[in-house]
C-alpha positions in Angstrom: -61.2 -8.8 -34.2 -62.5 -11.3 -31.8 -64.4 -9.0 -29.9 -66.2 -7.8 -33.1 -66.7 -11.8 -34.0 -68.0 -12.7 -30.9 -70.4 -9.3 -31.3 -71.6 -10.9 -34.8 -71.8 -14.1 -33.6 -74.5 -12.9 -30.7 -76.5 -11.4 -32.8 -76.5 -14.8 -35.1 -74.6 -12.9 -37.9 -73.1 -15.1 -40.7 -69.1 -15.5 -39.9 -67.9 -16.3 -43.1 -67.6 -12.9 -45.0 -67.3 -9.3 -43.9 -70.0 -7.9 -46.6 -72.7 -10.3 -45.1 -71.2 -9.4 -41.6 -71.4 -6.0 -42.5 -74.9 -6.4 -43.9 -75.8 -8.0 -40.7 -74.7 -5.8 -38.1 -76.5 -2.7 -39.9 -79.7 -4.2 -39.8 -79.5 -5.1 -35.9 -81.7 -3.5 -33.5 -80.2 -0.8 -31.2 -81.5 -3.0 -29.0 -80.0 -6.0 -29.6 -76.6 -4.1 -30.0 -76.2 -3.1 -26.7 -77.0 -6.1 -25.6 -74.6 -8.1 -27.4 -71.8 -5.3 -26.6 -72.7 -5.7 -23.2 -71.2 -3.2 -20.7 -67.6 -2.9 -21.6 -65.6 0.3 -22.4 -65.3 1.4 -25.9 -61.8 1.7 -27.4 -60.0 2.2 -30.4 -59.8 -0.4 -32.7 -56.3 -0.1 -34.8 -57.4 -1.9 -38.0 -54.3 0.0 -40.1 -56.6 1.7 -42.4 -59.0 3.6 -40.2 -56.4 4.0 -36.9 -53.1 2.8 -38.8 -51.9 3.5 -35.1 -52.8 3.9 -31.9 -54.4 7.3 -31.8 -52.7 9.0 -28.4 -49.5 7.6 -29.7 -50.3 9.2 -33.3 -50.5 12.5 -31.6 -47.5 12.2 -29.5 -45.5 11.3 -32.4 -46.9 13.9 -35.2 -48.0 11.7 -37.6 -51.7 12.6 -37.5 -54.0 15.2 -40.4 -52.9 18.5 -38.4 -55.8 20.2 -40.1 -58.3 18.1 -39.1 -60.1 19.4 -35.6 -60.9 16.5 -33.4 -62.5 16.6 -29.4 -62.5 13.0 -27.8 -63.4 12.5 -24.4 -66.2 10.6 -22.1 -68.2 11.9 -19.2 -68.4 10.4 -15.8 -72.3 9.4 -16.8 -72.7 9.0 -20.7 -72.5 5.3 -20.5 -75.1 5.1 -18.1 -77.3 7.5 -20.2 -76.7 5.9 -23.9 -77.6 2.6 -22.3 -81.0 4.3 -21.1 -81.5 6.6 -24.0 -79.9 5.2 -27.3 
């Protein structure tokens, strides 16, 4: 949640609801995204609705959509390439 404030708050997005945040965000450059997410790792966010838990733990534990076909992984050079090509 900070992270995604401090996001908002870069790209001079209102703090005070998450419709205008919302709003905000969507109308952003590409641009102006990456730049205000700046080179750090992406992760999962566990917000309890979307990820009600941590998704490798979901697995481990079978409480997960079982028909529901999923492949998640990063290559050694697709940050470098989204950063260069969008």
């Amino acid at each position: 949640l900070e992270r995604s404030h401090s996001i908002a708050e870069q790209l001079n997005c209102p703090s005070s609801e998450n419709e205008s945040i919302l709003q905000c965000l969507r109308q952003a450059s590409v641009h102006d995204l990456i730049v205000a997410f700046g080179d750090d790792a992406a992760s999962s966010v566990v917000d309890g609705y979307f990820f009600p838990s941590y998704p490798p733990l979901s697995i481990q534990q079978g409480r997960y959509n079982s028909n529901i076909s999923m492949i998640v992984g990063l290559n050694q050079h697709e940050m470098p390439l989204c950063l260069i090509y969008p």
